[in-house]
N, C-alpha and C positions, 0 to 999 in steps of 0.2 A: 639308661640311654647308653647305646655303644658310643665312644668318640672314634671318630674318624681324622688323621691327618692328609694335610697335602704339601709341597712344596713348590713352588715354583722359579725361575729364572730367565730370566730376558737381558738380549742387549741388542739396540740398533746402531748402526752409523750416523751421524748427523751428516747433513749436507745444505747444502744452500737451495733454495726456490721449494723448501719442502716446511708448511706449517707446523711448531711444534706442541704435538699435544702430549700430557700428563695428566693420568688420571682423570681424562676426561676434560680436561681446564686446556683452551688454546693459550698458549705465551708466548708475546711478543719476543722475539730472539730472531737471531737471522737465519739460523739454520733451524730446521726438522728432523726428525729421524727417519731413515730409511726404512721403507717397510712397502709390501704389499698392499697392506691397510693402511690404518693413519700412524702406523709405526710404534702406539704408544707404549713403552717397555712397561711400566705400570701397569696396568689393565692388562697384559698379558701375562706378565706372571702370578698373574691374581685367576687369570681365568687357567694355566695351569698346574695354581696348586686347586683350585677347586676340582679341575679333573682328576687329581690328582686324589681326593677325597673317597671319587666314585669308581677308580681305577681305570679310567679309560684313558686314552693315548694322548699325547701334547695336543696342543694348540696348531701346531700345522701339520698335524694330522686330520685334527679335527676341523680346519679351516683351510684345504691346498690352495696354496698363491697358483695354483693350476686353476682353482675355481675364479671364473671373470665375477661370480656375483660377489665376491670378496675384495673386488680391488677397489680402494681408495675406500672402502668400509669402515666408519668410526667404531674405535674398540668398545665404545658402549653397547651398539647393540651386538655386538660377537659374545660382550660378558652378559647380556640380557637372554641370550639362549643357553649360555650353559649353565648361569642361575636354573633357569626352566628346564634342564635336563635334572640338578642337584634336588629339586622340586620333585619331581617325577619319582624319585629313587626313593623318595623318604628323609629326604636328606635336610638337615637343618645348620642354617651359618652360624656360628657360635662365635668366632673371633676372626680376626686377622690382621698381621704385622705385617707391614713390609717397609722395605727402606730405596729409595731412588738414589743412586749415585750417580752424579754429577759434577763437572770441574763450576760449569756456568750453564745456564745463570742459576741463581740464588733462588730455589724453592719453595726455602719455608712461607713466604709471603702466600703460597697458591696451597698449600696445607687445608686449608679448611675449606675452601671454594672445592678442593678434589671431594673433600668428607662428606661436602654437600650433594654432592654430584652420584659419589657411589654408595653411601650409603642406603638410600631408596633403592637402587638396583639392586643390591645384595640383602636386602632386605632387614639390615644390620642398624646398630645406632651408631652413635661419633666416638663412645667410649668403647665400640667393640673392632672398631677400625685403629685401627698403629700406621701412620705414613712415617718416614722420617727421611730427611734428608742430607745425606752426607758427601764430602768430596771425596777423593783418589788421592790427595795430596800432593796432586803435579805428576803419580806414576803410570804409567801403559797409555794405551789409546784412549781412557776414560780420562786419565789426569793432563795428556795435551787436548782434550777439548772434541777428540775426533768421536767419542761413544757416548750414551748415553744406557746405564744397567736399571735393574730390578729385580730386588727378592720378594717373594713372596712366603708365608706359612699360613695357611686355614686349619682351625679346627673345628670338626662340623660333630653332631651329632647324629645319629641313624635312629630315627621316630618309632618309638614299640607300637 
């Protein structure tokens, strides 16, 4: 089996009047992330390390905030099509880490309700998913509260 790598990164704005989604999980907080879609930095840099995998172009490339059928789009079904593109190519999910950085609120609590959520999309189990959760430590626009990031890394296999 060849392995393939991908990497990914994400960051949105928070703002007020805007729901916050993570990893697919809505969480109660006052502010949302800015986004075309439903903003979620999780789920996007999950779907561009996966393209990342099959060498095709980011996520807004692959998805323009120019397209209307994308606007207000939950990132599950964005990451539901590029699973089905990584399908198509012979491509198999083997792993994936990623870490959320956040000042607030506190997301290890939504950890496993995410796992629940992406795991059946990605076709993956709990132990081949990595979330983690970490703060900024009060520094840049992530640690006063203003951003919310995400890393991603996939390592997929190419089916003989």
């Amino acid at each position: 089996m060849k392995i393939k790598a991908g990497i990914g990164y994400d960051i949105h704005k928070l703002e007020k009047g805007r729901k916050l989604f993570l990893g697919g999980v809505e969480i109660g907080f006052p502010k949302g992330l800015r986004g075309y879609s439903d903003g979620d930095c999780l789920i996007h840099a999950i779907i561009d390390a996966l393209l990342g995998t099959i060498g095709e172009k980011d996520i807004g490339q692959v998805f323009p905030d120019t397209d209307p059928r994308y606007k207000d789009i939950r990132s599950t079904e964005l990451l539901k099509e590029v699973v089905d593109r990584i399908k198509e190519k012979n491509i198999e999910i083997l792993s994936i880490d990623s870490i959320i950085i956040a000042e607030k609120p506190k997301l290890v609590p939504y950890i496993p309700q995410m796992k629940e959520i992406l795991c059946p999309i990605l076709g993956i189990g709990v132990s081949d998913l990595g979330i983690k959760a970490k703060t900024n430590e009060g520094l840049g626009a992530i640690g006063r509260g203003e951003a919310i990031a995400s890393w991603a890394q996939v390592l997929a296999g190419e089916k003989r």
